[in-house]
N, C-alpha and C positions, 0 to 999 in steps of 0.2 A: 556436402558437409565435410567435404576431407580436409577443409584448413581448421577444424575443430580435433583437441588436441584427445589422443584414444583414451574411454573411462577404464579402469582398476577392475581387472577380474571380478573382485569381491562387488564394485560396482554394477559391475556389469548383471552378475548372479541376481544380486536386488531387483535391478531395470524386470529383468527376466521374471521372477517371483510377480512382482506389479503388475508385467502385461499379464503372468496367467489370472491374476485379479480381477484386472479390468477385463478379459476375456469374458469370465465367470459371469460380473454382471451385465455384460451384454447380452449373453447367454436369454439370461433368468429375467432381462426385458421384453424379451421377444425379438431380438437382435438389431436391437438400434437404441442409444443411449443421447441424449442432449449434449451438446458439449461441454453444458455444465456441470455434468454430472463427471464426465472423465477430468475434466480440469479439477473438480473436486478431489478425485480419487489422485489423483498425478500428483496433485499439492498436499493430500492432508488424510490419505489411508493410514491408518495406523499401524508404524513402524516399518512403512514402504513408501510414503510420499515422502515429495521433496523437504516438506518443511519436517513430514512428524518423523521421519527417518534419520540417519547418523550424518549426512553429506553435510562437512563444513562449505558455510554459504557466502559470508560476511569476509571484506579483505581482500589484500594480496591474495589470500590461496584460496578462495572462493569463488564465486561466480560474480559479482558484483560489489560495488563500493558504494554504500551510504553519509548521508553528508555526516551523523556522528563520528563515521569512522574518517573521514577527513580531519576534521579540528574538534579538541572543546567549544570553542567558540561557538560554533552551533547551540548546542546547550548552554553554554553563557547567555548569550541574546536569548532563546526561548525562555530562560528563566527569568526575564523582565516580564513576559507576558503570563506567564505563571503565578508567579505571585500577586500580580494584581487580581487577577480571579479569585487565589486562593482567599487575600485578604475581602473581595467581594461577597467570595461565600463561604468555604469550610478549607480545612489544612491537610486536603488528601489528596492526592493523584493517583489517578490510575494511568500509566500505560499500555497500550495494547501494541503487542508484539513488537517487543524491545530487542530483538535482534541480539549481541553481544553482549547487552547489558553495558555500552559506552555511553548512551544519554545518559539512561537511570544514574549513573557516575556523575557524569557532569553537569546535571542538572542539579543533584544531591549536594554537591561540592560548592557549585555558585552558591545556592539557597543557603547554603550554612554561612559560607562569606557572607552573605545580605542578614543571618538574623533572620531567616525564615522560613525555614525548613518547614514540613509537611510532617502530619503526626505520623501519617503514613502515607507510605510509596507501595502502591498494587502493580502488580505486573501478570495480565493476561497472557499466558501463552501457551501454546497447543503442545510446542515441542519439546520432547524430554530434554534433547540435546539441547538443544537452547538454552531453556533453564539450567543447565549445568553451566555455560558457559556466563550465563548472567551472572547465577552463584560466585564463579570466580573469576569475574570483573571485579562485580562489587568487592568481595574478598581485600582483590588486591590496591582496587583504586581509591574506596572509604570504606576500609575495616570498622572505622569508629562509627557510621553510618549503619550500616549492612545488617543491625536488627530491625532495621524502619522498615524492611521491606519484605514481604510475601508476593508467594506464588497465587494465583487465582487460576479456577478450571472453569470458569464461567463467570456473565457478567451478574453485579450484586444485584439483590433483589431492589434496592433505591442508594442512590450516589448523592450527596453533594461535594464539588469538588472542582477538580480540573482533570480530563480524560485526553491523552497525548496520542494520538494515532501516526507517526511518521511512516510512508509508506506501508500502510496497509489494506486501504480499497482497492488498489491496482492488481493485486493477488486474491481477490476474492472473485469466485467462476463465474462467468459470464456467458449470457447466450450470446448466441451465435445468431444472425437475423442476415437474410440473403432477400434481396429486393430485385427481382425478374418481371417483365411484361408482363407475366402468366401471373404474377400474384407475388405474395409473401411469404418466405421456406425460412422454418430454423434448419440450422445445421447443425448434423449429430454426429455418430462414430459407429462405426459397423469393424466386425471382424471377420473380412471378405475375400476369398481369392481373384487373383487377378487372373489376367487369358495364359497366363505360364502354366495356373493355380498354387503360383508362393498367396499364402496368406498370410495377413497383415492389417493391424489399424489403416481403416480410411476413414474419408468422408460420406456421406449421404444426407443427402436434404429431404426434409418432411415438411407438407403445410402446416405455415406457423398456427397455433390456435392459444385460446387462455391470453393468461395473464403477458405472453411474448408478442403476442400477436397484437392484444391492445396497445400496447407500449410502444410498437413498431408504427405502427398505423398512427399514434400519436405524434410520432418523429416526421410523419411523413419525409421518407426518406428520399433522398437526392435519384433520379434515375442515373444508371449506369452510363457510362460513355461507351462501355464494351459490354454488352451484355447484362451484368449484375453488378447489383452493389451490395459489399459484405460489409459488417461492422457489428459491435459488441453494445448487448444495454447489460447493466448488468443489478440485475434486481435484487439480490442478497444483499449490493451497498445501500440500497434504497431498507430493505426490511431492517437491516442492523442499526443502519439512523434510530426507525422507528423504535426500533426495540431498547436503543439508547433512551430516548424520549420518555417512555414509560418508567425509569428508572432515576431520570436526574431530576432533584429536587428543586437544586441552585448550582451555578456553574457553568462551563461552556466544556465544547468539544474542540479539539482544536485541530485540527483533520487537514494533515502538511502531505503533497503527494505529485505525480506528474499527470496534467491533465490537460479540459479545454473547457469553460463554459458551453453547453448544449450550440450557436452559434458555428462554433469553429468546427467544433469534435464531427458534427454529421456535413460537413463541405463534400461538394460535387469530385471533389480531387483526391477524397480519399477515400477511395472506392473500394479498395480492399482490409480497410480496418484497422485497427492499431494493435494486434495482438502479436505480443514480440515471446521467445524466450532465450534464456540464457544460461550458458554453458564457459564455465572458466573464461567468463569476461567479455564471452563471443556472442555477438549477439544475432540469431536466428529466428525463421520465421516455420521450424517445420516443431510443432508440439508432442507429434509420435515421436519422436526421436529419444531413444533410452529414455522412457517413460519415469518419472521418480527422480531423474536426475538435472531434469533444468527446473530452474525457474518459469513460471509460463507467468507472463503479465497483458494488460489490458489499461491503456491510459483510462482516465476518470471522467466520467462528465459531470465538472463539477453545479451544474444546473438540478439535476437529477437528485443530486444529493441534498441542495439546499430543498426543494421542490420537497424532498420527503423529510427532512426536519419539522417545515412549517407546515405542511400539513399533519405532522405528529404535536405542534404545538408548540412549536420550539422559534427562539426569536433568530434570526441570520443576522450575525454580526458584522459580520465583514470577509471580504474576499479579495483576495491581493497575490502579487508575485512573491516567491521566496525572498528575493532579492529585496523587495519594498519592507515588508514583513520583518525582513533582517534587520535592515536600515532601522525603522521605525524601531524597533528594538534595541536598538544599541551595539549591533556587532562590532563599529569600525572605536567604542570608546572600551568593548572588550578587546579589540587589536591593540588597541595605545597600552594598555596592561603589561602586552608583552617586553617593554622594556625600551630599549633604545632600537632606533631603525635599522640603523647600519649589524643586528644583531643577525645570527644564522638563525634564531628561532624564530623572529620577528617576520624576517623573508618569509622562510616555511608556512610562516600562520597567516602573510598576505597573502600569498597566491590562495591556500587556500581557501580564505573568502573570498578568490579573486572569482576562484571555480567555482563557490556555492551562491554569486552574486553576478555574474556577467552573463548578460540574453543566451551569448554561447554556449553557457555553459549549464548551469542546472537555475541560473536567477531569472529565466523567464520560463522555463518549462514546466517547472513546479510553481506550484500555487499551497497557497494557504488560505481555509475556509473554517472562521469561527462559527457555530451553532449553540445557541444557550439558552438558558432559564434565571430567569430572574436577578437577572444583572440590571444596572442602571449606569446608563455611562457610555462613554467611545471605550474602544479596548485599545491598548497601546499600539498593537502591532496594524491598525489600521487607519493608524490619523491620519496618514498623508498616504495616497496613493490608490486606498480604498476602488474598487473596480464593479461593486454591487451593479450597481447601471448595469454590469456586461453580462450577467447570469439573466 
């Protein structure tokens, strides 16, 4: 990890505060924890995980770049598909974990252009900081806007609306499932000495049993080429579907992220999983590392996810490329906005549809997965291109 650039004392001090956390309840387990449970604690301890703690995320000076923070245009094009829902069923949105607060902006901004703004804009999010930085987003981006919107500490007791999730299954903890000739292990975390005796976060596998163990055994998983095969189900996206479910009246989910339909995601070839995290932009695969300070993510299966909509009751609208998704929405008649070609903002805002629309780039790795209630209709973002067949 030495081409990863060194954290900030003050960072470091946190990192440190966390591991004694996560020490503690490994502890108070019996010394061995799930991985979902330290990926919990890593992303969303209170006032020491990555998300619920002060580490700027979003940007240049963060650890990663989101397609909001690329263009408006993003949020122009999803605001076609918004307001058809909205006028389908009610004039709310919630979004869930809105990052800087740069959709909830240009999503706000187009809708006003169009003459259809939302009575209200909810924004779910765990993190204080966040929330401050959303605060002065919106502030600066639609002051005249900025009373439509509240904070939410949980989801509402019944919705109808439109619910935005852009990248947020991908950060929700995931087990850990290890498939060996001898059977089926989840993987956990021990706080163990090694033959030196430095101690330190590892690994340790336990037989999978429960609700992991069924899940695994459902996937029937690809056997190893070397030994084992690792990979992430990750059942907290499947319960928060359901728990969506419970709650929307009318409306759809509109669940934008990088992933694979069930198919792709468990392939012979990818034997060691998709769990990546990230550090000022760098992207790594060791999740002990300054605990609290990366990002830990886990691609989507977006199979899994439809799978638990429609058994919570919910209709599958359509599933498509970000790319198709964008198209089908109008990104390239929000580019022609921009003015004249030959223009330096014009350039700026091609490439960056080039980057949120080219296979190479984010327009085939991310997908978009509508789920809903009581719509009638094709939704716009999936006339043409629609992939349903491939979940």
């Amino acid at each position: 990890m030495s081409s990863l650039p060194t954290p900030s004392p003050d960072a470091l001090e946190q990192s440190a505060r966390l591991l004694e956390h996560v020490t503690a309840e490994i502890d108070r387990a019996g010394g061995w924890i799930p991985f979902s449970r330290y990926m919990e604690l890593a992303l969303y301890a209170p006032g020491l995980g990555y998300y619920s703690g002060g580490a700027r995320k979003f940007g240049p000076g963060g650890d990663f770049i989101t397609a909001p923070e690329l263009t408006p245009l993003f949020g122009q094009a999803l605001a076609n598909q918004v307001e058809q829902v909205m006028r389908a069923s009610a004039p709310q949105i919630i979004e869930v974990g809105a990052g800087t607060g740069l959709l909830a902006a240009d999503l706000l901004q187009e809708l006003e252009r169009r003459g259809a703004l939302p009575e209200r804009y909810d924004i779910l999010e765990l993190s204080g900081e966040l929330r401050e930085r959303q605060f002065d987003t919106l502030a600066q981006k639609v002051p005249q806007l900025a009373s439509r919107v509240r904070w939410l500490d949980a989801l509402p007791d019944t919705f109808s609306g439109v619910v935005v999730a852009n990248e947020v299954l991908d950060v929700m903890p995931v087990h850990l499932v290890v498939s060996r000739s001898e059977g089926l292990f989840e993987r956990g975390v021990v706080f163990a000495a090694d033959a030196a005796g430095h101690k330190a976060l590892r690994w340790a596998d336990t037989p999978a049993s429960g609700a992991v163990a069924d899940a695994a055994r459902a996937l029937d998983l690809p056997q190893a080429q070397q030994g084992e095969y690792v990979t992430e189900i990750n059942l907290a996206g499947r319960a928060w579907v359901a728990a969506w479910a419970e709650r929307l009246r009318q409306g759809a989910l509109l669940l934008i992220d990088y992933g694979y339909p069930r198919a792709e995601y468990y392939l012979p070839s990818r034997s060691s999983g998709t769990l990546l995290c990230y550090y000022r932009h760098h992207a790594h695969g060791d999740p002990f590392l300054w605990p609290g300070l990366n990002d830990i993510t886990a691609f989507v299966d977006f199979t899994a996810v439809a799978e638990a909509a429609f058994e919570a009751g919910l209709d599958v609208q359509g599933y498509t490329s970000q790319a198709q998704f964008l198209f089908n929405c109008g990104v390239l008649e929000c580019l022609e906005r921009r003015g004249a070609r030959e223009s330096a903002d014009y350039i700026r805002a091609a490439r960056a549809v080039q980057r949120l629309t080219t296979p190479q780039e984010m327009g085939e790795l991310f997908k978009v997965l509508a789920v809903s209630r009581g719509l009638s209709g094709p939704l716009l973002g999936f006339l043409r291109g629609d992939r349903l067949h491939a979940l």
